[in-house]
C-alpha positions as CSV (number, residue, x, y, z in Angstrom):
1,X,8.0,2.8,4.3
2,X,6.4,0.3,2.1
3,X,5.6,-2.6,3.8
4,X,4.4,-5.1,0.6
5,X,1.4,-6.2,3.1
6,X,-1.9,-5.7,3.7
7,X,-3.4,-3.2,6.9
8,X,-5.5,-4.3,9.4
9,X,-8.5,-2.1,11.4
10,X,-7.5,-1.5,15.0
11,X,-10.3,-3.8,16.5
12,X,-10.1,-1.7,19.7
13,X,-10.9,1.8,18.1
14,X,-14.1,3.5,17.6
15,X,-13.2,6.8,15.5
16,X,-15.0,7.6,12.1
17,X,-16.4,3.7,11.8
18,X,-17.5,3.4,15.9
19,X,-21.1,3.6,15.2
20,X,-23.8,1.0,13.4
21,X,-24.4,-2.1,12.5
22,X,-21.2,-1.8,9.6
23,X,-19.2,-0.8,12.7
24,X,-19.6,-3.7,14.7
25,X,-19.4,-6.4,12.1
26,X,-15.8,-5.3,11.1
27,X,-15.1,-5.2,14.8
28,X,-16.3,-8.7,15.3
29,X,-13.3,-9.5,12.6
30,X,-10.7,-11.2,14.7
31,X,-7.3,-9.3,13.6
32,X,-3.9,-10.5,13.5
33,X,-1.5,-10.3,16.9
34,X,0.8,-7.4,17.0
35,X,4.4,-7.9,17.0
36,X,4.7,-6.1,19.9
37,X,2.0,-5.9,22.3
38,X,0.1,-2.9,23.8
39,X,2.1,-3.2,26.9
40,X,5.6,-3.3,25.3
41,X,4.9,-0.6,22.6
42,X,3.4,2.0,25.1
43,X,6.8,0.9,27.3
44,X,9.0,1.8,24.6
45,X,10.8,5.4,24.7
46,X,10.8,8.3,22.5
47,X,14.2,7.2,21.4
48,X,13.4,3.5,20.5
49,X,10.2,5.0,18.4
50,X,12.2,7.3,16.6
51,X,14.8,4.4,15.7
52,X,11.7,2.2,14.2
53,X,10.6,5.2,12.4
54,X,13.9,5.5,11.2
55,X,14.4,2.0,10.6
56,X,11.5,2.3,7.7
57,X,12.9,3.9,5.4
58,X,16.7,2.3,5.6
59,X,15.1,-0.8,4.7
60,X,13.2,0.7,1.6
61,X,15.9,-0.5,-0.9
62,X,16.4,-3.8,1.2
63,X,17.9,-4.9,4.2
64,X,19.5,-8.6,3.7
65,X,23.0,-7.0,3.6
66,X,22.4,-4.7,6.7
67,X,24.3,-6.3,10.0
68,X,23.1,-4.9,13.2
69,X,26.7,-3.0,13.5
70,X,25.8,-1.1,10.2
71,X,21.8,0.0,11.2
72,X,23.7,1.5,14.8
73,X,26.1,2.9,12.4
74,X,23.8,4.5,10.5
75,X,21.7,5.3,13.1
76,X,23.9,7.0,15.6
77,X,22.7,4.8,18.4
78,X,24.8,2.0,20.0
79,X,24.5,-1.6,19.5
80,X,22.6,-1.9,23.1
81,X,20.0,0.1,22.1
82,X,19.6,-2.3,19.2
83,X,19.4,-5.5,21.0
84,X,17.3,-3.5,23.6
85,X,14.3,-3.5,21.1
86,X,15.0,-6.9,19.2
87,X,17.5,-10.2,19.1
88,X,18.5,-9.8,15.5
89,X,18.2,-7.4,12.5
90,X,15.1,-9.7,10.6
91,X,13.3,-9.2,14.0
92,X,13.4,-5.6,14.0
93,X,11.7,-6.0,10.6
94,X,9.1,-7.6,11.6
95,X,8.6,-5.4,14.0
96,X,9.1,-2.0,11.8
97,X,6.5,-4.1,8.8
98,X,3.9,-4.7,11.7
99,X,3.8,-1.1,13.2
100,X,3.2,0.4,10.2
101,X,0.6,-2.1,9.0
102,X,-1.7,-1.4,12.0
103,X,-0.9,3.0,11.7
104,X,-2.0,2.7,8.0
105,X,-4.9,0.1,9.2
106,X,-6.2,2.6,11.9
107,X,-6.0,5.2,9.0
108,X,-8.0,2.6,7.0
109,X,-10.6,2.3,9.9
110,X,-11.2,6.2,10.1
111,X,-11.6,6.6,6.0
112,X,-15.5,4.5,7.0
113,X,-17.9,6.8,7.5
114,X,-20.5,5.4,9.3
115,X,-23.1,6.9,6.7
116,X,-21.2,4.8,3.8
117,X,-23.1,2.2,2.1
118,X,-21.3,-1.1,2.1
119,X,-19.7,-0.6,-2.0
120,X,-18.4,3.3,-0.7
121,X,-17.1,2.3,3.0
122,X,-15.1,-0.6,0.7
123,X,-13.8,1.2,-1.4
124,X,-12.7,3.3,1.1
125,X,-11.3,1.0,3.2
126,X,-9.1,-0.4,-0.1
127,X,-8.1,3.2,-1.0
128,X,-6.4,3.6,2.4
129,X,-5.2,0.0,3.3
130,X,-3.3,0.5,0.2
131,X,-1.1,2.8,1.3
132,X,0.7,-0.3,2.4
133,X,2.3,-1.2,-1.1
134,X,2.4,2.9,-2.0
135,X,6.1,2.8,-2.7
136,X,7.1,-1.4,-2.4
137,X,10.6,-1.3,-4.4
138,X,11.7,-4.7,-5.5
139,X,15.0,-4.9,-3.4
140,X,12.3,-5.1,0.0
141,X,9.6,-7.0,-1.1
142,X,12.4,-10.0,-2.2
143,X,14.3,-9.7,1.1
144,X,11.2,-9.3,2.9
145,X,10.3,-12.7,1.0
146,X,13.2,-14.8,1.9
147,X,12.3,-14.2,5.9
148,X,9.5,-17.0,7.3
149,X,8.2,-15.5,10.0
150,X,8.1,-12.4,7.3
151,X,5.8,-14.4,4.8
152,X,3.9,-15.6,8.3
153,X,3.1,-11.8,9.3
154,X,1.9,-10.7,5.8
155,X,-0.2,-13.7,5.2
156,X,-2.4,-13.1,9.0
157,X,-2.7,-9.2,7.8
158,X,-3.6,-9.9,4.3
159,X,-6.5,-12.5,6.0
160,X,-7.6,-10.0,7.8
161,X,-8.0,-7.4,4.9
162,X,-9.8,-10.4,3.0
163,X,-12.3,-11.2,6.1
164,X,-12.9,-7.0,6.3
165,X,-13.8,-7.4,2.6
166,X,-16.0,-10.2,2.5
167,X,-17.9,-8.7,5.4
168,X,-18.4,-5.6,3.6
169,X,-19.6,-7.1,0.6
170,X,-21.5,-9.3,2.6
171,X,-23.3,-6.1,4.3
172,X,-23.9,-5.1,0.5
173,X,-25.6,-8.4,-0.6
174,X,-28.1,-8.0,2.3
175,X,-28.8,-3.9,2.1
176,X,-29.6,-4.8,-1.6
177,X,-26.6,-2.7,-3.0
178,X,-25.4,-5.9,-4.9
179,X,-26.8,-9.1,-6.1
180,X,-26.3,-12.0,-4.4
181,X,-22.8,-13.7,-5.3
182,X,-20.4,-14.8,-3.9
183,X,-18.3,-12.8,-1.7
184,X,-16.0,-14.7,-0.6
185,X,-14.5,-15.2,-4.4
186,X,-14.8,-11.8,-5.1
187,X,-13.2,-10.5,-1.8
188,X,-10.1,-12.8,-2.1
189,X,-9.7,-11.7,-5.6
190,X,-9.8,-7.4,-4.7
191,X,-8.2,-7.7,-1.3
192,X,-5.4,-9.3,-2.7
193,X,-4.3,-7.0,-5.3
194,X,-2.4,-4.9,-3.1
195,X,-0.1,-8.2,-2.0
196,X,-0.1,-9.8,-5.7
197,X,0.9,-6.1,-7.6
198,X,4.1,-5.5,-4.8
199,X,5.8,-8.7,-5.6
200,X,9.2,-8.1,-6.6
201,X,8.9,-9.9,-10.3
202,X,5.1,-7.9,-10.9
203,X,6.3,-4.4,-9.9
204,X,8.4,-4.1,-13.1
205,X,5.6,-5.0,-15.4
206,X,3.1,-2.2,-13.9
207,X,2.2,1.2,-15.7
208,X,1.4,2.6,-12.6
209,X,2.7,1.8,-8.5
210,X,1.3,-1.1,-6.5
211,X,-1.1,1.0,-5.0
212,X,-2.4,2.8,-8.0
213,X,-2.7,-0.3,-9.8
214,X,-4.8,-1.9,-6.9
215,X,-6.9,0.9,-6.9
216,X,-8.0,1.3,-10.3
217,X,-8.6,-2.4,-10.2
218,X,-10.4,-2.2,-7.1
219,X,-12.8,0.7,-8.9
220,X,-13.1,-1.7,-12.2
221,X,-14.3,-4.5,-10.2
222,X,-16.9,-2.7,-7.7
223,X,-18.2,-0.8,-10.5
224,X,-18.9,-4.5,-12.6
225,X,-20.6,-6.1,-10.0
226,X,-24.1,-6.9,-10.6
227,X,-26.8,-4.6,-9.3
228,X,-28.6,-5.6,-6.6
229,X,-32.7,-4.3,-5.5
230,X,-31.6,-1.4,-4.0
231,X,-29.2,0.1,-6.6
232,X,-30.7,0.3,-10.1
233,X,-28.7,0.1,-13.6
234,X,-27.7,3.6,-14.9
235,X,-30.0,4.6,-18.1
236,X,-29.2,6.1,-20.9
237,X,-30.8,9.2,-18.9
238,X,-29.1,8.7,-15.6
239,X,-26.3,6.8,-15.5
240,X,-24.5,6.0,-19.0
241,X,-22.0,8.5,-20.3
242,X,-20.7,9.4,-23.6
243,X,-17.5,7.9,-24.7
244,X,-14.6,10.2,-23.7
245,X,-16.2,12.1,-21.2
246,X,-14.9,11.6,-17.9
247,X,-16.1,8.4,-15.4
248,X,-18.5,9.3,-13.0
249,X,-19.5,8.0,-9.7
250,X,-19.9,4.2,-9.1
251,X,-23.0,3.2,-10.1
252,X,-25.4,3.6,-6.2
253,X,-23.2,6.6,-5.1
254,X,-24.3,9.6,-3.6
């Protein structure tokens, strides 16, 4: 499903980002709590996962007219079984937006390499947090709108996607990569695209999906930012390119 949010980095995991001094700054970034808690989501049974996978993509074209008696319905589970993983139908949002925000965040995590300089392992990150608003449709990001505690849990992941930025760019300004600036403008501005291009009344105007948009943003902005000592201007000889030939590499890659 799309969950029109942003993804957070499982703070606990080690995988492709486990190692360095990159590593342990993103760690240090104190992440949003999980709907449901380590202990009640290793407690739930196969049957109750499969229902929250389920449940992600019957609320892709909206859920505001879905009663409790209909998602059973629909789900060929009784209205126990329900109730047994949530009070009401906005909670098991919340619940079905959150677990999916942290899969796609742990997927974010494991897209750093812990070779990357600062610019790559960002724009990594981006590519694959993304992933988030890959599909937002309208009809779910306006009813996911209309709940609070909905607008509460996107706006603690989408600080934590901004604080994973700014600490990336951070780690750029003092490897040299860019000039000093400031980050914290700049990091509002990218990790933000995601949210801003997946809001019902934008996703119309778009050429492209959410995430596509975001991304080629993402690559137009990292690719503008000012050069720092240890990544030199492209030359005529190394660097520029001849109008219509194909983009290459951001300026400092491999």
């Amino acid at each position: 499903m799309s969950v029109a949010g942003a993804a957070v980095v499982d703070a606990g995991a080690t995988g492709a980002a486990g190692g360095g001094e990159m590593a342990r700054r993103i760690r240090a970034v104190t992440a949003p709590r999980p709907v449901l808690d380590r202990r009640r989501e290793e407690s739930l049974t196969d049957r109750q996962r499969q229902i929250l996978d389920q449940l992600g993509t019957m609320f892709d074209d909206g859920f505001a007219q879905i009663t409790m008696a209909e998602l059973a319905a629909t789900l060929s589970c009784s209205l126990r079984t329900l109730y047994s993983l949530a009070d009401s139908r906005d909670e098991l949002v919340l619940m079905v937006v959150d677990r999916n925000l942290w899969r796609i965040g742990r997927a974010a995590r494991d897209a750093i390499d812990p070779g990357m300089a600062p610019l790559d392992a960002l724009r990594a990150y981006l590519g694959a947090a993304t992933v988030a608003v890959s599909g937002a449709t309208p009809a779910f990001t306006r009813d996911l709108e209309a709940v609070e505690a909905a607008r509460r849990l996107r706006a603690g992941h989408n600080h934590y996607l901004f604080a994973v930025t700014r600490t990336l760019l951070e780690l750029a300004v003092e490897q040299g990569e860019i000039a000093d600036l400031d980050v914290s403008a700049v990091g509002r501005v990218i990790a933000g695209l995601g949210s801003d291009f997946s809001r019902p009344d934008v996703i119309p105007t778009l050429r492209s999906s959410p995430k596509d948009a975001a991304d080629a943003v993402v690559d137009i902005v990292l690719r503008g930012l000012p050069a720092g000592p240890g990544r030199a201007c492209p030359g005529p000889a190394t660097g520029a390119r001849r109008a219509g030939a194909p983009p290459g590499p951001a300026w400092g890659a491999d």
